[in-house]
N, C-alpha and C positions, 0 to 999 in steps of 0.2 A: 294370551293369558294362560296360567299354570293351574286356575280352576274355574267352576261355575260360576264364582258370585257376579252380579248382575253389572255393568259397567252404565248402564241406564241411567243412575243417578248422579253418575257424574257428567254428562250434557244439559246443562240445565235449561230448560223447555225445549228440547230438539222437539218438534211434532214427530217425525223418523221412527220405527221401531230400532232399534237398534242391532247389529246381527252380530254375536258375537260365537266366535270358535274355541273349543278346548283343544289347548296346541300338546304334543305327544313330549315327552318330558325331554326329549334332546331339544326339539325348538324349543320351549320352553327357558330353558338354561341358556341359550343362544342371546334367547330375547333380553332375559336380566342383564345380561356381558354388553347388549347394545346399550339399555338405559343407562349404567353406568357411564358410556360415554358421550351422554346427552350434552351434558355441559360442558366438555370442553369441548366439542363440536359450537355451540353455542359462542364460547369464548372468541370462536373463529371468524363470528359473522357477528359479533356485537357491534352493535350503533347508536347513536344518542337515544332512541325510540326504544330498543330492544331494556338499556339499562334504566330509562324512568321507568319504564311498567314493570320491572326489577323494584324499583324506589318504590314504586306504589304498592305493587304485591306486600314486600315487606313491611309496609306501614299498613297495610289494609290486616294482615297474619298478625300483626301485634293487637288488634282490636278485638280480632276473631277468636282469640285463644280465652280471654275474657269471659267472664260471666253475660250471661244474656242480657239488653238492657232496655228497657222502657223507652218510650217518647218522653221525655223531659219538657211535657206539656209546660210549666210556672217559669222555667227558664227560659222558653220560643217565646212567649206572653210576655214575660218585661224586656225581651229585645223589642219587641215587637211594638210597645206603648213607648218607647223611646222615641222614636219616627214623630209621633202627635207631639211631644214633651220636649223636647232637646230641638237647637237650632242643629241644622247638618255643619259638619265640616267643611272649609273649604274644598277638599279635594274631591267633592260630590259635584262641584258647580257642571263637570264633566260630564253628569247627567242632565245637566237643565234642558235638553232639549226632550226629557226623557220623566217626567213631573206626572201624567199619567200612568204611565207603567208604574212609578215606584208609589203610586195609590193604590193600584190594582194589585200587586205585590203584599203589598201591608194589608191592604183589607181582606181579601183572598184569604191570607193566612191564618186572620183573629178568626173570620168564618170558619174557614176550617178545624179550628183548634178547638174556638169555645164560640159562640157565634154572638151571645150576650155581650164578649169583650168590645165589638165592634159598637162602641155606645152610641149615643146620639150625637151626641157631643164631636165622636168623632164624625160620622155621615155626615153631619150641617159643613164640617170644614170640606169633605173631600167636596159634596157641592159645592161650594162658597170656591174652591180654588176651580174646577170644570168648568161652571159658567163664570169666571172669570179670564180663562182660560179660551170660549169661547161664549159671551156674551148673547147670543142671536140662539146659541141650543146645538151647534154642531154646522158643519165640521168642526172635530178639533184638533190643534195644534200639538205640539209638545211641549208648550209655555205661550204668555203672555207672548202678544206679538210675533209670532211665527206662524208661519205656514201650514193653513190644514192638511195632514199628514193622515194616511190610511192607519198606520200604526196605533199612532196617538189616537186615533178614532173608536178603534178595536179596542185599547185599553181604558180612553173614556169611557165608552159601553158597558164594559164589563165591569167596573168600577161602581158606575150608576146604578146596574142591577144590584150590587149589595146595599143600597142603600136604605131597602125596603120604604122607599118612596117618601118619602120625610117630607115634608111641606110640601107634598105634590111635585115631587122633582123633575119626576118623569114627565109632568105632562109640558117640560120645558125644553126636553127635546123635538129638536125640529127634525120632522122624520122626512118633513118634503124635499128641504135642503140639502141633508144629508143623501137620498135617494138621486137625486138631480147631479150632486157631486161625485159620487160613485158612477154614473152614466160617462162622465167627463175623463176618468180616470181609464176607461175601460178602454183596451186595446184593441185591432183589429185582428188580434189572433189569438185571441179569447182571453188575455191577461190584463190585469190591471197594474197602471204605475202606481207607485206608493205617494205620490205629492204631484199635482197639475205642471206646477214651473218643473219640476228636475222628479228627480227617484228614477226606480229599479222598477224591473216588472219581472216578478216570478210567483211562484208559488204560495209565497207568504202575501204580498200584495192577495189573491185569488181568495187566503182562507180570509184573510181581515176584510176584506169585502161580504163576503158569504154569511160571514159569521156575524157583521153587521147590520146585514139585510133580513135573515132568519131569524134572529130575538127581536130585529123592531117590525118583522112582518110586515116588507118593504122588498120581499124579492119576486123576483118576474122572470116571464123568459128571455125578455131583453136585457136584464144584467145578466143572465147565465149563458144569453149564444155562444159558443166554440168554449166554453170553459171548459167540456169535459172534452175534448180532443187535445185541448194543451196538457190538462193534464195526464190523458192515456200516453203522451209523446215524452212525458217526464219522469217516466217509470224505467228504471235502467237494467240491464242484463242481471243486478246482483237480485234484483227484485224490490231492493228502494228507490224512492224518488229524488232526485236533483231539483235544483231550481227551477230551472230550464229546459225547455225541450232538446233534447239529444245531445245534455250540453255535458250535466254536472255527474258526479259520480253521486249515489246515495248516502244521504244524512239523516241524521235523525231528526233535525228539525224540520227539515223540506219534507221529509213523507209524514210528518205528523201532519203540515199545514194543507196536501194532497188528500191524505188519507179522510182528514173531517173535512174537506170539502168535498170530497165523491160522498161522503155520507150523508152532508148538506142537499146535493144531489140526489141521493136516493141511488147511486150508480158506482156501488164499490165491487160489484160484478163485471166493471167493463176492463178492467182491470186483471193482473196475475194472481190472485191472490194465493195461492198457493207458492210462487217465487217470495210474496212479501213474506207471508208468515214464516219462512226458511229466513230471509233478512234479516228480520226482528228475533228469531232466534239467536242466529251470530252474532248479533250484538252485546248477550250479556256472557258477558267473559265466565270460567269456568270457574277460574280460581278466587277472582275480586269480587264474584255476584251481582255485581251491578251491569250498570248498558254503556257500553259509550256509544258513539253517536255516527260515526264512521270502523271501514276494517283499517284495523294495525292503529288506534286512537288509544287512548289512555280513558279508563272509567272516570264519568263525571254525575253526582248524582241529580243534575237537571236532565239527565235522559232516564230519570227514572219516571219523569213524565212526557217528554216530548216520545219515547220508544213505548213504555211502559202504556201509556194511551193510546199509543198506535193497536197495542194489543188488544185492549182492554174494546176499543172501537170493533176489532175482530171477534172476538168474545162474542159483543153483543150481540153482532150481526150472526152468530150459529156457526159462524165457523172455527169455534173450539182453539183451546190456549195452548199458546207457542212461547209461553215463558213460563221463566219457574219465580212466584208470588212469596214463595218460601225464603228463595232465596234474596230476590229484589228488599225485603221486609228487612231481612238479617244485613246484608250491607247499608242501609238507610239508620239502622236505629243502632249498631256497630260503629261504623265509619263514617255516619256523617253528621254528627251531633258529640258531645260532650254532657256532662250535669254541669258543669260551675259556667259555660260560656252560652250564651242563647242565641237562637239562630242555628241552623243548618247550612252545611257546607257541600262543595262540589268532592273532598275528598279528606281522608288524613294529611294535614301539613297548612291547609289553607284556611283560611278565614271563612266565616258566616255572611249572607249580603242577602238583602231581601230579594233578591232575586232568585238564588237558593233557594230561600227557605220556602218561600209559595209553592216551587215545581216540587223540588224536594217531598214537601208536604204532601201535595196533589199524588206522586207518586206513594207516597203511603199507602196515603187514603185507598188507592187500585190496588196496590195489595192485598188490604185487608176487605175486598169487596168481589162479586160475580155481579156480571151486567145481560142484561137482557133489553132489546131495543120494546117500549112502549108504544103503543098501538099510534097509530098518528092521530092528536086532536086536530077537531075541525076550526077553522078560524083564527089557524096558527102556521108558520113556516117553520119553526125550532124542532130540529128534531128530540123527541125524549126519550130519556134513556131512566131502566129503571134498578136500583140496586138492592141489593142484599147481602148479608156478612159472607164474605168467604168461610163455609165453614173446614176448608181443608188446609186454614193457614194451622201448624208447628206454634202459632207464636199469640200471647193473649191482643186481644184487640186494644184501639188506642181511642175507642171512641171518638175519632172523627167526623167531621162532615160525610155524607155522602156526595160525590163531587160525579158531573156531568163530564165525560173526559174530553167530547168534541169540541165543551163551550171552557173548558177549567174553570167552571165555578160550583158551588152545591147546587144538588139538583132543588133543594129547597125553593133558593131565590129563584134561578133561573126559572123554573115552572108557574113562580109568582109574576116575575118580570114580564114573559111573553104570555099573560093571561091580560095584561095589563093593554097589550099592543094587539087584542084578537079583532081589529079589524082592518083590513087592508086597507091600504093609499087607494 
């Protein structure tokens, strides 16, 4: 560098102090004659990889140049009432196995946005399709007639907890079955498969377990034997987690589904955490401000919640912020929203999809918030987490939900939900 000013602020949450040199005015000169010939060096080694995050930067810089712009709270709202109101497209049938999630997705979001929107009207249907879904109270499938699925389990769960108990909803889950089904699932080297007949068994099967055991106050040490040595085993030299023991490289979604299951645990100390939170830095790009989800990946703004709550889960726990909230806000309400189209998107160029717009959202909402882990109630397995405004966000608040980032849901219901389940099996 050719003077003092601070280069700090442009690593965005490095935890790192930064060390920077004043260079004598010949290096100086040297160094400007290198940058100049940045790009054609560049030119030399370009790849498909190297020119989309070219494509993206450039569409992400067209947004950035722009006046500052709000949550477009009324435009997410009528995408959003469309899902209850409109038959889907054909070209949705490609989710049918997938009918819980896109509940959780849509309710999630009206919660989040406005919580009133989530009327009654709509709760009686998301029940009415669950226990149609599955009849007896859980396990549940991904649709009628399929296979109780851990997945589909985890999103019926979460689902149900927004529904602030309407006809006594809750008390029509079967917590036995579901406990007895999770036992069957559970593997000899601490993972659980995602479906009895077939599935996967990594990380994400572990947190959809965990996370279904701890809001119905249904977990033991017999579901958790060896959980925390597969996942100490799926922690990778970069400092995130893979699916798999010793298998995957670091993701954003695997170290989120790792990270709130050692917090489910009690046991985010067994772990690097000083490697994660250098991880989860790297992740949000300089120039795009967002996370992607892998190194050398392209920014996607669902890792504004699957990275972004990895954080946020570190936060809690006292070990101080390893992203920049400033920035993550300004790419989300920039780049991944529009005013005339509703719905939040993965990036500039693509479409809006409920699946977006939930994590999207969630990762707002962590933005605009500082977490502190709550004292643990007695007669409860969830853990709680408790929020207050960021006050060192640049950017005015959006009035959101306050969201729980281990469970992705507001800590409102979720505190309601597992007050409902305080007695153990």
């Amino acid at each position: 560098m050719s003077n003092g000013v601070s280069v700090k602020a442009k690593l965005l949450g490095r935890k790192r102090e930064i060390t920077e040199r004043i260079l004598p005015e010949e290096e100086a000169l040297d160094a400007e004659e290198y940058i100049e010939t940045v790009e054609d060096i560049m030119k030399e080694v370009e790849t498909e990889t190297t020119i989309d995050r070219q494509t993206t930067l450039d569409a992400c810089n067209e947004w950035f140049v722009k006046d500052s712009q709000p949550l477009f709270k009324n435009s997410h709202l009528k995408y959003l009432q469309y899902a209850f109101k409109l038959q889907f497209p054909a070209n949705l049938t490609a989710l049918d196995a997938s009918q819980p999630w896109m509940l959780y997705w849509i309710a999630n979001s009206f919660k989040v946005l406005q919580p009133e929107e989530l009327t009654e009207e709509f709760q009686r249907k998301i029940v009415q399709k669950l226990f149609t879904i599955s009849p007896q109270g859980g396990p549940f499938g991904g649709g009628v007639g399929q296979l109780p699925h851990i997945a589909g389990s985890y999103a019926s769960i979460n689902a149900l907890s927004l529904c602030n108990n309407i006809d006594n909803c809750w008390d029509k889950i079967n917590r036995k079955a579901i406990y007895n089904w999770l036992l069957k699932l559970k593997q000899p080297d601490g993972g659980f498969k995602t479906c009895l007949e077939v599935g996967e068994n990594d990380t994400r099967g572990i947190y959809c377990a965990l996370s279904i055991a701890s809001m119905l106050n249904i977990i033991t040490p017999e579901l958790c034997e060896g959980v925390l040595d597969y996942l100490i085993n799926c922690q990778t030299y970069e400092g995130g987690f893979g699916g798999c023991p010793q298998e995957d490289e670091g993701h954003g979604g695997y170290t989120f589904c790792a990270v709130a299951s050692l917090m489910i645990l009690n046991k985010l100390d067994s772990v690097d955490v000083e490697a994660l939170m250098r991880w989860c830095s790297s992740r949000q790009c300089n120039e795009e401000k967002g996370f992607n989800g892998r190194a050398n990946k392209l920014v996607d703004g669902c890792y504004s919640f699957w990275v972004g709550s990895t954080a946020a889960m570190l936060e809690a726990s006292g070990k101080g912020l390893c992203v920049s909230k400033n920035a993550l806000h300004e790419y989300i309400c920039q780049c991944c929203q529009t005013e005339q189209d509703g719905g939040l998107r993965d990036k500039p160029g693509k479409y809006a999809d409920f699946y977006h717009t939930n994590y999207v959202l969630l990762g707002l909402a962590i933005s605009e918030s500082e977490y502190t882990l709550q004292t643990k109630q007695e007669n409860t397995s969830a853990v709680l987490i408790e929020s207050k405004s960021n006050t060192k966000l640049d950017y005015a608040l959006s009035n959101l939900q306050e969201i729980n980032p281990i469970y992705g849901v507001p800590i409102a219901d979720l505190t309601k939900f597992v007050a409902h389940f305080n007695t153990h099996l």
